[in-house]
C-alpha positions in Angstrom: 21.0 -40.0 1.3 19.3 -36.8 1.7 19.1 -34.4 -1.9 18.3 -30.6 -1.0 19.3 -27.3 -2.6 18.0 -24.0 -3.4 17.3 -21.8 -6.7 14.0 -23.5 -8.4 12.3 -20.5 -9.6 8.8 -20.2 -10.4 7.6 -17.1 -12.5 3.8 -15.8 -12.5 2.3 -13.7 -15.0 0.0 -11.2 -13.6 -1.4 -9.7 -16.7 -0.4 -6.2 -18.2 -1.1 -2.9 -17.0 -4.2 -0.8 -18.4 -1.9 2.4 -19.4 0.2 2.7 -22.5 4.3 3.5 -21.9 6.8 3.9 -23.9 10.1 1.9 -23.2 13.4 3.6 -21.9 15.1 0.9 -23.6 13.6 0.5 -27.0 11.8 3.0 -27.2 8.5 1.1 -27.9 5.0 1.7 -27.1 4.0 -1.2 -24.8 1.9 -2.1 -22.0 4.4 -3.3 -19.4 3.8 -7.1 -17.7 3.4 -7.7 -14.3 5.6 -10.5 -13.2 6.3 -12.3 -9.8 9.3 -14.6 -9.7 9.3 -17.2 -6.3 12.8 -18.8 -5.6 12.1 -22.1 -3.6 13.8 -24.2 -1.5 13.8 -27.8 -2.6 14.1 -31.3 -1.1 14.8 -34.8 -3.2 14.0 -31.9 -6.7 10.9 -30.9 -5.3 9.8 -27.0 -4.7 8.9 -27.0 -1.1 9.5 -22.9 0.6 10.1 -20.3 -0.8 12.5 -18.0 0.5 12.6 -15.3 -1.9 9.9 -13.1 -3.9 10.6 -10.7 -6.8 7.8 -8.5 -8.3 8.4 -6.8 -12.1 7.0 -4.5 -14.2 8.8 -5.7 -17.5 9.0 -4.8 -21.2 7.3 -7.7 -23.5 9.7 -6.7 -26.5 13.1 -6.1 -24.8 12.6 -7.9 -21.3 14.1 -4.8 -19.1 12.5 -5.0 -15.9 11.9 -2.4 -12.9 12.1 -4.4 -9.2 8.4 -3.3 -7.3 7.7 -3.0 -4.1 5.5 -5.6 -2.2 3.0 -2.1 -1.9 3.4 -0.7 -5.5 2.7 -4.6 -6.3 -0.8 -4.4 -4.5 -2.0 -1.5 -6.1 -1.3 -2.2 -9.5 -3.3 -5.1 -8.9 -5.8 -4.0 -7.5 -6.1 -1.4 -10.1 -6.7 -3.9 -12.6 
């Protein structure tokens, strides 16, 4: 019997950025989070390739999020 599926997610915290903002959504002054989220393929429950990757900028208060691009991802890293 062979057990495979999709959906595990993995989510990486890549720090926050350097620059205060405030939030369109609460209206806070925050430093936003840089998040990647990894959506793997799996086999007998175990992560094995993965077929999707997400990058965020998102609010630590209110969670609201803003999709990056694999380049705007790279130089806010490298920024840091």
């Amino acid at each position: 019997m062979l057990i495979w599926g999709w959906g595990h997610r993995k989510t990486k915290e890549y720090g926050a950025l350097q620059e205060m903002e405030i939030c369109l959504r609460c209206n806070n002054q925050i430093k936003r989070i840089i998040l990647v989220d990894k959506t793997y393929f799996t086999l007998f429950f175990i992560p094995l390739i993965p077929y999707k990757t997400e990058r965020f900028l998102t609010c630590p208060i209110c969670g609201s999020s803003h999709l990056l691009t694999a380049q705007e991802f790279d130089s806010l890293i490298s920024r840091q």
